[in-house]
ZAROFI-833879 format. One record per atom (N, C-alpha, C, O): y, x, z; residue in three letters. Coordinates in steps of 0.05 Angstrom, whole numbers, plus 5000, padded with zeros to 4 digits. Last residue first. Layout:
REM residues N
YXZala ...
END
This chain:
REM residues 429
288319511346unk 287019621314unk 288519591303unk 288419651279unk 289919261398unk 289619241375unk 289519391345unk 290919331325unk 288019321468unk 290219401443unk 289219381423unk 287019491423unk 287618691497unk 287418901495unk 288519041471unk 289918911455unk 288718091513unk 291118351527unk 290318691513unk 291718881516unk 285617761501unk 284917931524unk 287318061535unk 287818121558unk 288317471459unk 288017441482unk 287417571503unk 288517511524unk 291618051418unk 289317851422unk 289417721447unk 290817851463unk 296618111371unk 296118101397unk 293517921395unk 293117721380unk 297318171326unk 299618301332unk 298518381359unk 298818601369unk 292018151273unk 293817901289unk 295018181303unk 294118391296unk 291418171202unk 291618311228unk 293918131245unk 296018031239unk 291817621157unk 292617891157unk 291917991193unk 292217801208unk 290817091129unk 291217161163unk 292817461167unk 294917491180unk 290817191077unk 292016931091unk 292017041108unk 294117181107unk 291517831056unk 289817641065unk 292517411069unk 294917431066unk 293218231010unk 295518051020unk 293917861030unk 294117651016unk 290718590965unk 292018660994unk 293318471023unk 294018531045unk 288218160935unk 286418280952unk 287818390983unk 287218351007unk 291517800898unk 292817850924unk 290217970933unk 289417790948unk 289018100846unk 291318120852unk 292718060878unk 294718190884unk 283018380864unk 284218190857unk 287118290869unk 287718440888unk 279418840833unk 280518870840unk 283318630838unk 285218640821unk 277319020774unk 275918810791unk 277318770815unk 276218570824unk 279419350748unk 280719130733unk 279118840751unk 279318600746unk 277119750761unk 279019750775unk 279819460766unk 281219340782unk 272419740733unk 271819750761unk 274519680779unk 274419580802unk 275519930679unk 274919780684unk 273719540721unk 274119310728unk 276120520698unk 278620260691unk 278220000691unk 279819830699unk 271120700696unk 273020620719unk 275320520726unk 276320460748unk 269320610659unk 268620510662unk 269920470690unk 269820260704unk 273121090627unk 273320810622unk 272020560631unk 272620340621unk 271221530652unk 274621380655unk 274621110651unk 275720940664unk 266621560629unk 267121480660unk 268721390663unk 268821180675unk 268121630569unk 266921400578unk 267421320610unk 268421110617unk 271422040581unk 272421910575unk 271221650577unk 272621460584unk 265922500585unk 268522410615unk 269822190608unk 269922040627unk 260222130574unk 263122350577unk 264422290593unk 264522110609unk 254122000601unk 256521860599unk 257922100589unk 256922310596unk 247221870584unk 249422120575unk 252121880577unk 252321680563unk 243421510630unk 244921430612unk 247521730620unk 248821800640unk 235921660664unk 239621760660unk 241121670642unk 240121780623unk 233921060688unk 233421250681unk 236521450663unk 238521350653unk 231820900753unk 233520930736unk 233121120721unk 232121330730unk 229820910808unk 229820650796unk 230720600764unk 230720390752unk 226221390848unk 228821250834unk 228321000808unk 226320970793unk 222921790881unk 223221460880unk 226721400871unk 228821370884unk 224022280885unk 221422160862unk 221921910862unk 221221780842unk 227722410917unk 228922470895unk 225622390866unk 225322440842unk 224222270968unk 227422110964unk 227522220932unk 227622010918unk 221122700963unk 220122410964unk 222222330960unk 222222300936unk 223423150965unk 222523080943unk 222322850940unk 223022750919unk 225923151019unk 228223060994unk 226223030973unk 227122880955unk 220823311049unk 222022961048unk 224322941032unk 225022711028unk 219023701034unk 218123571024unk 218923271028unk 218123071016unk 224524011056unk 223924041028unk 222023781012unk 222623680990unk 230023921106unk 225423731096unk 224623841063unk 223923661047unk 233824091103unk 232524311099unk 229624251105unk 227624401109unk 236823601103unk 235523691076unk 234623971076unk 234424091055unk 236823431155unk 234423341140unk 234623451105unk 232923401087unk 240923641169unk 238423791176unk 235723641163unk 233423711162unk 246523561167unk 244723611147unk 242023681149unk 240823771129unk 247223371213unk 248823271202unk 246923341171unk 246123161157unk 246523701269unk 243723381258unk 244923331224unk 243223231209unk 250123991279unk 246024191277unk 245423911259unk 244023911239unk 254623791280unk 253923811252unk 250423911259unk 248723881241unk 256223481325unk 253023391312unk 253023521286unk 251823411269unk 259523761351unk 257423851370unk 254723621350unk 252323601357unk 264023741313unk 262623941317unk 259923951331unk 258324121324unk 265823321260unk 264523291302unk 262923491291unk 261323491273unk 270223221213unk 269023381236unk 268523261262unk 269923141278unk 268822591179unk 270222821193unk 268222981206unk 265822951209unk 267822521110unk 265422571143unk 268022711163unk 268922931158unk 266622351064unk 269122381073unk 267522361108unk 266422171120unk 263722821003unk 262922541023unk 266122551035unk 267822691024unk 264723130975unk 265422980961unk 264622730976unk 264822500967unk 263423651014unk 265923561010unk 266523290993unk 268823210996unk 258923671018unk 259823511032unk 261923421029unk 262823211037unk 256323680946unk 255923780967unk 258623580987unk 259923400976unk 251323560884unk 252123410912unk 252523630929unk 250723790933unk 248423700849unk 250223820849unk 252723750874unk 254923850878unk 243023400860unk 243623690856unk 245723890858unk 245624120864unk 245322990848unk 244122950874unk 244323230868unk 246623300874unk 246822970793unk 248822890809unk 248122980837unk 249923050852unk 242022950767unk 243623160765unk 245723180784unk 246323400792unk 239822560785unk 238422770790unk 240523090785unk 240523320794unk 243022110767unk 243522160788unk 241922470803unk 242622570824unk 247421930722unk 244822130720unk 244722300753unk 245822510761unk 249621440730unk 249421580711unk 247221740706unk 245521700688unk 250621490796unk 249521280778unk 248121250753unk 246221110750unk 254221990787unk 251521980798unk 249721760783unk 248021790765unk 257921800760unk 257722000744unk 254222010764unk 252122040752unk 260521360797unk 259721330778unk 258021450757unk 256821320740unk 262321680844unk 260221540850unk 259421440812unk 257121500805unk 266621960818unk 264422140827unk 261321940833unk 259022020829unk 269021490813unk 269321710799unk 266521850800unk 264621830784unk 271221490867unk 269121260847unk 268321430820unk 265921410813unk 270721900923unk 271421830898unk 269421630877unk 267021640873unk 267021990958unk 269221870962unk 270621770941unk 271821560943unk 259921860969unk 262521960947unk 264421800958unk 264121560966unk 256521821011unk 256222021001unk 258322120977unk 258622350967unk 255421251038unk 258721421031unk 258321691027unk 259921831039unk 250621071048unk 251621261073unk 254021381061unk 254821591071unk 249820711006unk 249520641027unk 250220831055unk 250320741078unk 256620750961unk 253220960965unk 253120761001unk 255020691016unk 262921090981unk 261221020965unk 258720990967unk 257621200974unk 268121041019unk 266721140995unk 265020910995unk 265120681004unk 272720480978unk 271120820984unk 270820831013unk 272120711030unk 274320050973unk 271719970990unk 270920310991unk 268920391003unk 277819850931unk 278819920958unk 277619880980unk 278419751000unk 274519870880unk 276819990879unk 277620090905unk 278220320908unk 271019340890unk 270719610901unk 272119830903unk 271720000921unk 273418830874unk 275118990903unk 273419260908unk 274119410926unk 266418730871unk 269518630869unk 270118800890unk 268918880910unk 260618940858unk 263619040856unk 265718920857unk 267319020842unk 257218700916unk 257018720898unk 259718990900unk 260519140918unk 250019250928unk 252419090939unk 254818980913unk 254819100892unk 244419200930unk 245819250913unk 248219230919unk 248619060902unk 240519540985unk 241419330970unk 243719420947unk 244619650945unk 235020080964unk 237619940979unk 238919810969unk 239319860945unk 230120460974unk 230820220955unk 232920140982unk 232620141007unk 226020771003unk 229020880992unk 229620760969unk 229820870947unk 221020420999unk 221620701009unk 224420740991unk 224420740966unk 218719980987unk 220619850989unk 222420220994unk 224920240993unk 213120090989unk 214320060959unk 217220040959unk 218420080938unk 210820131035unk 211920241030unk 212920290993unk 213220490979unk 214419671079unk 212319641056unk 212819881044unk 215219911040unk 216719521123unk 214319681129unk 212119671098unk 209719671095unk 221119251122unk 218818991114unk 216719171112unk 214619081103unk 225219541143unk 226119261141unk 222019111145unk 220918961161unk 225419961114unk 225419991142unk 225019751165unk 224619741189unk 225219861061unk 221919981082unk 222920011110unk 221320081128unk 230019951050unk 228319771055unk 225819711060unk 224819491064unk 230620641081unk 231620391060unk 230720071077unk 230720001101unk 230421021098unk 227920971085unk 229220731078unk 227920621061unk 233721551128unk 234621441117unk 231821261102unk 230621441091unk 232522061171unk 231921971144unk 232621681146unk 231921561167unk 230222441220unk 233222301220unk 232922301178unk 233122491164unk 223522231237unk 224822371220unk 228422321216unk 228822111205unk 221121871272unk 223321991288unk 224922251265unk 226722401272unk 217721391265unk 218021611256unk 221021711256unk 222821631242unk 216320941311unk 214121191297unk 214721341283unk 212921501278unk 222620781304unk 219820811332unk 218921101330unk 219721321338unk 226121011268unk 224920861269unk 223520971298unk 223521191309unk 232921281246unk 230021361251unk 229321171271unk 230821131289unk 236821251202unk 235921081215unk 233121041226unk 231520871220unk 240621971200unk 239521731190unk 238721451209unk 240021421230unk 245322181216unk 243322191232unk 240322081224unk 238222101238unk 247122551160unk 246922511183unk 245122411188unk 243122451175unk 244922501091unk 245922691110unk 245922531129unk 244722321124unk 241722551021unk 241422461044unk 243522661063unk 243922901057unk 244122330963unk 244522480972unk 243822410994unk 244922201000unk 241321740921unk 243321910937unk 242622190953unk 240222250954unk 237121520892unk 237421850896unk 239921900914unk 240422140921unk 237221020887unk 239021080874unk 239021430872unk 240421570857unk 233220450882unk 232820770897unk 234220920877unk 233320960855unk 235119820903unk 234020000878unk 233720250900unk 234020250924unk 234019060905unk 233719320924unk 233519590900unk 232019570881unk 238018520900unk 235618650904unk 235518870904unk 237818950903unk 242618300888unk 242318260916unk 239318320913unk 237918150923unk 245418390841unk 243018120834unk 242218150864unk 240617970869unk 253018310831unk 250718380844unk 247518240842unk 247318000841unk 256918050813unk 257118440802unk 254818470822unk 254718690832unk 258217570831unk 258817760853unk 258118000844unk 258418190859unk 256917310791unk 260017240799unk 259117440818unk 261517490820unk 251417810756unk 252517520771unk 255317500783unk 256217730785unk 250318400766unk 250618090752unk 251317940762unk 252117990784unk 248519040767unk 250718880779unk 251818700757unk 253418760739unk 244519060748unk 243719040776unk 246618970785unk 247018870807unk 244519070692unk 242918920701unk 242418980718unk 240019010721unk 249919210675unk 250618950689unk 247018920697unk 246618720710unk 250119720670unk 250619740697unk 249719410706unk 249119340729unk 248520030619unk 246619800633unk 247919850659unk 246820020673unk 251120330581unk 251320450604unk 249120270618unk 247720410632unk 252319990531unk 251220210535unk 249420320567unk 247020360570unk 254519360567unk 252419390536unk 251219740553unk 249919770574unk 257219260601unk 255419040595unk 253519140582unk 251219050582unk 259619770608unk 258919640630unk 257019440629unk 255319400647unk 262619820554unk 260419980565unk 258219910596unk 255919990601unk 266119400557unk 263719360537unk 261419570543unk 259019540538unk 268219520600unk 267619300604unk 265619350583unk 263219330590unk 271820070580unk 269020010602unk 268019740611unk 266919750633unk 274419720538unk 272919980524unk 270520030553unk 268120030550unk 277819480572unk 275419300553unk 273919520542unk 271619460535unk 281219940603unk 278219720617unk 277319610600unk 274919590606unk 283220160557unk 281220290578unk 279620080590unk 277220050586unk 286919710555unk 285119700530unk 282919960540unk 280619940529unk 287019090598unk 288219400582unk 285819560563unk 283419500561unk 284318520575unk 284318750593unk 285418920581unk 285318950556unk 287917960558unk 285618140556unk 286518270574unk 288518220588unk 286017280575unk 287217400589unk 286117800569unk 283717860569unk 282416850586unk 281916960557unk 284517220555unk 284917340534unk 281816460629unk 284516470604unk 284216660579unk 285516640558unk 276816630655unk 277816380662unk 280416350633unk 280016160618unk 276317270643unk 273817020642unk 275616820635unk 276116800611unk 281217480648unk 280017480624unk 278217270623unk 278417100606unk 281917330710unk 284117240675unk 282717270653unk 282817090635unk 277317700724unk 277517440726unk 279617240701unk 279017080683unk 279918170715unk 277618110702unk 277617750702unk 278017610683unk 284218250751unk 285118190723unk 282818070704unk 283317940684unk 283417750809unk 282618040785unk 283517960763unk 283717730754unk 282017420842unk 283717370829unk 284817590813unk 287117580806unk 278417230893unk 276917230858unk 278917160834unk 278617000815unk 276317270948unk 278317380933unk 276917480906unk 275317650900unk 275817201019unk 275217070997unk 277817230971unk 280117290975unk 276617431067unk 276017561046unk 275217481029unk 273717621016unk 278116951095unk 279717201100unk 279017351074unk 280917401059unk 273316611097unk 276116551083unk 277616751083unk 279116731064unk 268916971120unk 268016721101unk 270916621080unk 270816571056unk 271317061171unk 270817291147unk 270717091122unk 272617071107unk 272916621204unk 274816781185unk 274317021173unk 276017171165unk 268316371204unk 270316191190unk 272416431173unk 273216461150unk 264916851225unk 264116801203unk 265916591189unk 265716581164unk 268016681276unk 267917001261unk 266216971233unk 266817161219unk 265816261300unk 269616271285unk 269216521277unk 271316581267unk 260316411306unk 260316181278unk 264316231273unk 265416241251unk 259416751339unk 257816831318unk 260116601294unk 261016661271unk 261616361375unk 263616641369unk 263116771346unk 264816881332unk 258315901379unk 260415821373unk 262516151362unk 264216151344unk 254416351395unk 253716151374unk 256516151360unk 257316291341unk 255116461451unk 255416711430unk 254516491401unk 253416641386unk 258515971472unk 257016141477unk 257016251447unk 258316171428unk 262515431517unk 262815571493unk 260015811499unk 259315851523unk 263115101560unk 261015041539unk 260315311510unk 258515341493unk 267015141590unk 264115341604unk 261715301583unk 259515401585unk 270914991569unk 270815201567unk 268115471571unk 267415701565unk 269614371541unk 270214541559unk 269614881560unk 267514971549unk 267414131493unk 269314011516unk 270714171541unk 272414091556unk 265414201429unk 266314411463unk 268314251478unk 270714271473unk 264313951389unk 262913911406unk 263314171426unk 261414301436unk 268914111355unk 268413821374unk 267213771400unk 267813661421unk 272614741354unk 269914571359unk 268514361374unk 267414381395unk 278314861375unk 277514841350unk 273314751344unk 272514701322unk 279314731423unk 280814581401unk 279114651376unk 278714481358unk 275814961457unk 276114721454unk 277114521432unk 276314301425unk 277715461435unk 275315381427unk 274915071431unk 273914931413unk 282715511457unk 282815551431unk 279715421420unk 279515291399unk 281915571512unk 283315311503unk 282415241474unk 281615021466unk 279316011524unk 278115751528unk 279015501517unk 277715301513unk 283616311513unk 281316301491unk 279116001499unk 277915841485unk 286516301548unk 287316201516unk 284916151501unk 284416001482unk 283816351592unk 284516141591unk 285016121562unk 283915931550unk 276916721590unk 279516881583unk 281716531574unk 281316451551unk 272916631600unk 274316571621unk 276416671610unk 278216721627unk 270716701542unk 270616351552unk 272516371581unk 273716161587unk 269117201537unk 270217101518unk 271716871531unk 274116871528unk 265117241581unk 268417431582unk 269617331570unk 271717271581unk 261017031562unk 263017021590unk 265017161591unk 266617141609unk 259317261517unk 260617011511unk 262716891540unk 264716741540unk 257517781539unk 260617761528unk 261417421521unk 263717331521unk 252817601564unk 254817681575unk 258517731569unk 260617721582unk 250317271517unk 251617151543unk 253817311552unk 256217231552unk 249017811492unk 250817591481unk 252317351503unk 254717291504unk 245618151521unk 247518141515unk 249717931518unk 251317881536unk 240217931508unk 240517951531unk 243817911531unk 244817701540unk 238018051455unk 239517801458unk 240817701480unk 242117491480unk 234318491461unk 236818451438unk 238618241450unk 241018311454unk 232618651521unk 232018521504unk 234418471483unk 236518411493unk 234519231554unk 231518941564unk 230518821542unk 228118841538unk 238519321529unk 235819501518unk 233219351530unk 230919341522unk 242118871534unk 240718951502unk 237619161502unk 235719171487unk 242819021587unk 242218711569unk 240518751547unk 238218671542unk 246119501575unk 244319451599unk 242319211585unk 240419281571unk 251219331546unk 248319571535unk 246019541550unk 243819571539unk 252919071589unk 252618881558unk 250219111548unk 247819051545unk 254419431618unk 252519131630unk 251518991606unk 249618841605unk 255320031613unk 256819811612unk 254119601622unk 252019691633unk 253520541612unk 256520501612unk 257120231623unk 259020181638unk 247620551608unk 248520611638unk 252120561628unk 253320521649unk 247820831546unk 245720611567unk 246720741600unk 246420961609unk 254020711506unk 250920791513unk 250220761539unk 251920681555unk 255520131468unk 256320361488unk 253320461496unk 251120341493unk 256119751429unk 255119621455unk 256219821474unk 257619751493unk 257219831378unk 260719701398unk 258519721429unk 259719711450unk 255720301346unk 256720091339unk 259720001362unk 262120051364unk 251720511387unk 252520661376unk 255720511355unk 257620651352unk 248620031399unk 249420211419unk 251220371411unk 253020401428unk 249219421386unk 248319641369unk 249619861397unk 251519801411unk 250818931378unk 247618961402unk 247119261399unk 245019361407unk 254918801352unk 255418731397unk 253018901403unk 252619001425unk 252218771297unk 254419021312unk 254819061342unk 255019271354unk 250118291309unk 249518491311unk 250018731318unk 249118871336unk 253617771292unk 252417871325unk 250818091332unk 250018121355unk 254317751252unk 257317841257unk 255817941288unk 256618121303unk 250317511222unk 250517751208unk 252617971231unk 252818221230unk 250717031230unk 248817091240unk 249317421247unk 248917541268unk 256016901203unk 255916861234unk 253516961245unk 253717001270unk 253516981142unk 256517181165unk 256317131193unk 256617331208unk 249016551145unk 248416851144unk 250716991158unk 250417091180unk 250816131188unk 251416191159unk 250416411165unk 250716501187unk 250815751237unk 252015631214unk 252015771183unk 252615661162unk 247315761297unk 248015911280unk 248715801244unk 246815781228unk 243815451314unk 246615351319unk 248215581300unk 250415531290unk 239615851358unk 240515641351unk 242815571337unk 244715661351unk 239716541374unk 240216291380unk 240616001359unk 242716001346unk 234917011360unk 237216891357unk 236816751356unk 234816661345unk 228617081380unk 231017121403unk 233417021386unk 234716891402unk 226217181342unk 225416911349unk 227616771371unk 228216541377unk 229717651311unk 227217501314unk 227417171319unk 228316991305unk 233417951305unk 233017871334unk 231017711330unk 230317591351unk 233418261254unk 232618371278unk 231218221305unk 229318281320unk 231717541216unk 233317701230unk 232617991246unk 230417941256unk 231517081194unk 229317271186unk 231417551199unk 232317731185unk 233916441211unk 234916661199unk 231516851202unk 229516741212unk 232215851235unk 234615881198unk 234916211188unk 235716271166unk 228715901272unk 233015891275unk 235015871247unk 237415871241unk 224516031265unk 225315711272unk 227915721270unk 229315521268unk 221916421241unk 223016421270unk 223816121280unk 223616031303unk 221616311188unk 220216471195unk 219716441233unk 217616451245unk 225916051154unk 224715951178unk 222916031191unk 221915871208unk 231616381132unk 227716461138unk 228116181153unk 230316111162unk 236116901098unk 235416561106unk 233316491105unk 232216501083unk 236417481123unk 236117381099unk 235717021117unk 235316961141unk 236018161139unk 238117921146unk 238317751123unk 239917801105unk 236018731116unk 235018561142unk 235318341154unk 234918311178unk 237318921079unk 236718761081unk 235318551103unk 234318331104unk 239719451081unk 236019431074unk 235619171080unk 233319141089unk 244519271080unk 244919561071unk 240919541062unk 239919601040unk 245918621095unk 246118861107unk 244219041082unk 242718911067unk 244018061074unk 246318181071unk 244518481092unk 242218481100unk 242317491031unk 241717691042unk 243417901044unk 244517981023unk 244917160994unk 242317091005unk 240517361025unk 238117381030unk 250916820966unk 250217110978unk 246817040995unk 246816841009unk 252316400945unk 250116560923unk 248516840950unk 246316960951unk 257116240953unk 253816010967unk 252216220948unk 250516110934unk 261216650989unk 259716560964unk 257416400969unk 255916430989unk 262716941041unk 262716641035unk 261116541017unk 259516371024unk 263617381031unk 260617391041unk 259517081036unk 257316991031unk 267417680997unk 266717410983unk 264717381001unk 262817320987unk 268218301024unk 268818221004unk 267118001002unk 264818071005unk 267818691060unk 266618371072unk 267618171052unk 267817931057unk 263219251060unk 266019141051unk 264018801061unk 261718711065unk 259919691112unk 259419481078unk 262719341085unk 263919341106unk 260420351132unk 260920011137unk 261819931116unk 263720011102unk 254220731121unk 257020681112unk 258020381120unk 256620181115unk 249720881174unk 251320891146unk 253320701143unk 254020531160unk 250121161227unk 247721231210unk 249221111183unk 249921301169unk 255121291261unk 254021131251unk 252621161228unk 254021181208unk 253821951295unk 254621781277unk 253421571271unk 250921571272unk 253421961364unk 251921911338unk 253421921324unk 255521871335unk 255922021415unk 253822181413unk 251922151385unk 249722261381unk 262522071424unk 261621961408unk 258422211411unk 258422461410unk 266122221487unk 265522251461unk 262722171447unk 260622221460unk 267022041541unk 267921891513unk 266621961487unk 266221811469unk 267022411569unk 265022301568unk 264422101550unk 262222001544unk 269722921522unk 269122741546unk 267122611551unk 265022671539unk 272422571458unk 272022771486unk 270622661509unk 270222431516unk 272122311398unk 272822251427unk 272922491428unk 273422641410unk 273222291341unk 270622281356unk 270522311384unk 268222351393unk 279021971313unk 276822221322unk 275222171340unk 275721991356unk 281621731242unk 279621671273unk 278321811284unk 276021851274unk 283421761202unk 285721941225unk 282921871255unk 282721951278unk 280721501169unk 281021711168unk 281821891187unk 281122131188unk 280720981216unk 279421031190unk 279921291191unk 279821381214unk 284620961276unk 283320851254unk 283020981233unk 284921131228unk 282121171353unk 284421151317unk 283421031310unk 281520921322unk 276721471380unk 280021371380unk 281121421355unk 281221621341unk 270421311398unk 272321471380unk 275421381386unk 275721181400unk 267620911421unk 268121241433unk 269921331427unk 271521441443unk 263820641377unk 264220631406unk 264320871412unk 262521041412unk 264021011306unk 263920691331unk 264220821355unk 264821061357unk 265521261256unk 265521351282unk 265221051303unk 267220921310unk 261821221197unk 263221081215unk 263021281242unk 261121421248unk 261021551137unk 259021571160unk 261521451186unk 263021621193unk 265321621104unk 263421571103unk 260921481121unk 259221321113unk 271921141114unk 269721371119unk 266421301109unk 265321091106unk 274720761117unk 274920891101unk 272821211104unk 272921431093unk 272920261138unk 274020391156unk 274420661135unk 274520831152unk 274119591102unk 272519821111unk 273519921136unk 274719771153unk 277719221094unk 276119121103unk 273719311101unk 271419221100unk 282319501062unk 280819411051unk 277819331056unk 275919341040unk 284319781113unk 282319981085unk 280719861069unk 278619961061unk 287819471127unk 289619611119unk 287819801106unk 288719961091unk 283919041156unk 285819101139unk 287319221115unk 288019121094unk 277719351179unk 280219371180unk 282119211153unk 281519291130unk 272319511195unk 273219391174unk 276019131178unk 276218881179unk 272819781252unk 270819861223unk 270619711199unk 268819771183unk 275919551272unk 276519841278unk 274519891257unk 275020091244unk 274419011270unk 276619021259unk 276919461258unk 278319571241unk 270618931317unk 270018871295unk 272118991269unk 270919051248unk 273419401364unk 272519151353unk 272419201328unk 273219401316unk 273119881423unk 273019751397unk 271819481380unk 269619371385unk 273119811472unk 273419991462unk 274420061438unk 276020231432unk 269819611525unk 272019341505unk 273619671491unk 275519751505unk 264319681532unk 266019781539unk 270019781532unk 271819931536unk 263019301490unk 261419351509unk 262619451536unk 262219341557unk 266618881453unk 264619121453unk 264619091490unk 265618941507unk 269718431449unk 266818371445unk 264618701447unk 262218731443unk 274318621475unk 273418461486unk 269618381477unk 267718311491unk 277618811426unk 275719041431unk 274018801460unk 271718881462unk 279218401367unk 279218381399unk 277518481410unk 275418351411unk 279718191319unk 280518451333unk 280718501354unk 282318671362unk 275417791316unk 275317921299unk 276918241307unk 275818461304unk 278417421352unk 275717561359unk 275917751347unk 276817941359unk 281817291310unk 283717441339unk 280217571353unk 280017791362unk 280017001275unk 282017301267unk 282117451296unk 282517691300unk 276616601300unk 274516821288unk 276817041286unk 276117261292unk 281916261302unk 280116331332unk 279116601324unk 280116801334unk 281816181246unk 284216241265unk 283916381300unk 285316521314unk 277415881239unk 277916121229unk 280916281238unk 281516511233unk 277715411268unk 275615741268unk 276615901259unk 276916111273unk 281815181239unk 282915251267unk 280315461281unk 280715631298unk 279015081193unk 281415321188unk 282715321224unk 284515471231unk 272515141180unk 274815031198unk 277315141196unk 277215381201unk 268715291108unk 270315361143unk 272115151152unk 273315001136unk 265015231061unk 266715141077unk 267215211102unk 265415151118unk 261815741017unk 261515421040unk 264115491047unk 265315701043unk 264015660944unk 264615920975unk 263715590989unk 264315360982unk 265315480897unk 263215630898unk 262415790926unk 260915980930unk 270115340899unk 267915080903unk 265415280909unk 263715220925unk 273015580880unk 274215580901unk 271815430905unk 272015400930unk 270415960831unk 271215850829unk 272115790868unk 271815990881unk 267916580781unk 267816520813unk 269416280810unk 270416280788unk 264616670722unk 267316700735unk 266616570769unk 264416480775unk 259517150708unk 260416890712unk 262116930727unk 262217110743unk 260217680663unk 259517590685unk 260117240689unk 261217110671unk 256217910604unk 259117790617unk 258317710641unk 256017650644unk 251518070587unk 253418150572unk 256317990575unk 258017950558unk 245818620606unk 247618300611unk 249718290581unk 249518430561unk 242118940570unk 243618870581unk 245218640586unk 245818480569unk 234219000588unk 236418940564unk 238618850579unk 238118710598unk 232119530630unk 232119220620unk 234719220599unk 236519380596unk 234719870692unk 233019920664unk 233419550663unk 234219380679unk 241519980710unk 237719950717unk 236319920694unk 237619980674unk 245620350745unk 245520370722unk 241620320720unk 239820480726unk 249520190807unk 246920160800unk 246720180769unk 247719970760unk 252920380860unk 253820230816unk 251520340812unk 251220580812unk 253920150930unk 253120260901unk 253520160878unk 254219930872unk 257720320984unk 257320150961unk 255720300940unk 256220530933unk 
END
């Protein structure tokens, strides 16, 4: 996540969220989408699911900086990097985004550089990786958004020669999806469940990665709907804030300028800045340039204006979204704030410990090696978006009381919460 401090005159309140303001789901989808949602059946090597990297119990993260995917064993913090032939040959290049409100009819683009926006570019409704290759029928950015992770090797697919689904993918992105939608569809409950819950499935042999893309976007879309913060009372009843959070609320709107990149009912304008973070692991190295770096939104649209600009994400519930930063370079909000602030100083004084990275010994050689690029941290530390606002410590405090006052009152307590058991039979996250 980032707290973006941007240039321009400052906001000076947010808009309240309402139940009208989120599209609409099936609630027998979204009942289908919980049990996909943890059901290692959609990876590759049925290993891990959706749910092992934005979990429950870390506030719909995985609590780390840099994700362990396909391989690893556990959850979030306690999660290790396998053995064996098992063991994990990447880190996940960056941090898994919170699934906080995706519902909102405001959200217009999602992933970390954006790669994933509403196009007819392709004919399918989406501006996607998969191009021209995603399917039809696809209902919402989250359902578009949810078929990716399946194609990712490193993610859930598995690496090349494990499985049939990775096999698929490196022919072509979209190769895949069939394959697990067959697994999905002979599994009898699940055949049943789809029937019941989408008209147009009469049968079991009807169902495909569409219909799976779309009950996993019913139950992110409602699962993480949540706009019941103390902030919120204040908007909607006039409700005050403890008297730390209105002292960082007025800093938040006014001094500090956080609100002109985090505005609107989602604390986000969903456009791109260059924050200086701190660069580490593998990054997201491209075709033609095999630098392990991190390039943002340039990775996305090859422009190079777009060079180490990353989405805004918003703040609700960031309180229980650490760390921090598009690769979780702070574990602490705290610490992520004081960068935000003055991030040249912050990037300088940046060391690993304030990321939350477990140990994997056999990738620390990759883990930092791009900051011994002298002339590629310069480039990352000339493109920033900001200019330093002097916080004290007492201001930070106060802006992080505030941050906290975003943070809805049932956030912990989904409607669905983690199912017990999936259809497959497999073990559950």
């Amino acid at each position: 996540m980032l707290i973006a401090f941007c240039l321009g005159a400052p906001a000076t309140v947010a808009q309240p969220i309402t139940a009208e303001d989120f599209l609409s789901f099936d609630a027998d989808q979204a009942r289908l989408g919980q049990v996909l949602f943890y059901d290692k059946i959609l990876s590759g090597n049925r290993n891990i699911s959706c749910g092992t990297c934005h979990h429950h119990d870390l506030g719909g993260t995985d609590g780390l900086s840099l994700g362990i995917g396909e391989g690893g064993v556990g959850l979030g913090p306690e999660r290790t990097a396998g053995d064996g032939t098992d063991a994990i040959r990447k880190r996940i290049p960056r941090n898994a985004p919170a699934l906080w409100n995706l519902g909102h009819r405001d959200v217009r683009v999602l992933f970390h550089d954006g790669r994933l926006e509403p196009s007819e570019i392709y004919g399918n409704g989406f501006d996607s990786p998969a191009e021209e290759w995603l399917p039809q029928g696809l209902n919402s950015l989250i359902a578009a958004q949810s078929l990716f992770p399946m194609t990712a090797q490193f993610e859930m697919a598995g690496n090349v020669g494990e499985n049939e689904v990775i096999g698929a993918v490196t022919d072509r992105i979209d190769l895949g999806w069939p394959i697990l939608a067959k697994r999905v569809r002979t599994i009898p409950e699940y055949g049943q469940m789809f029937v019941a819950a989408f008209d147009h499935i009469d049968r079991p042999e009807d169902v495909t990665i569409v219909e799976i893309g779309n009950a996993l976007a019913a139950f992110i879309g409602t699962e993480w709907a949540n706009f019941d913060s103390p902030y919120d009372a204040f908007l909607t009843h006039g409700t005050p804030l403890p008297e730390d959070a209105e002292r960082g609320r007025q800093l938040f709107f006014g001094a500090a300028n956080c609100a002109q990149c985090h505005n609107g009912p989602l604390f986000t304008d969903q456009d791109f800045h260059a924050m200086a973070l701190p660069p580490f692991g593998p990054g997201r190295t491209r075709q033609w340039d095999p630098i392990p770096r991190d390039v943002g939104r340039m990775g996305a649209t090859d422009d190079l204006e777009d060079a180490y600009r990353f989405r805004t994400p918003s703040l609700r519930n960031i309180a229980l979204t650490a760390p921090y930063g598009h690769n979780g370079a702070y574990a602490n909000l705290r610490d992520m704030v004081r960068h935000m602030a003055d991030p040249i100083t912050a990037r300088a004084e940046w060391h690993a410990e304030l990321a939350a990275l477990p140990d994997v010994p056999w990738l620390e050689e990759i883990d930092f090696v791009i900051q011994s690029d002298q002339l590629e941290m310069d480039r990352q530390a000339a493109m920033l978006d900001v200019r330093p606002v002097a916080l004290s410590d007492a201001e930070v405090d106060d802006i992080v009381a505030f941050l906290h006052s975003l943070t809805g009152d049932t956030a912990r307590h989904r409607p669905l919460g983690r199912p017990d058991h999936v259809p497959s039979g497999l073990p559950v996250d």
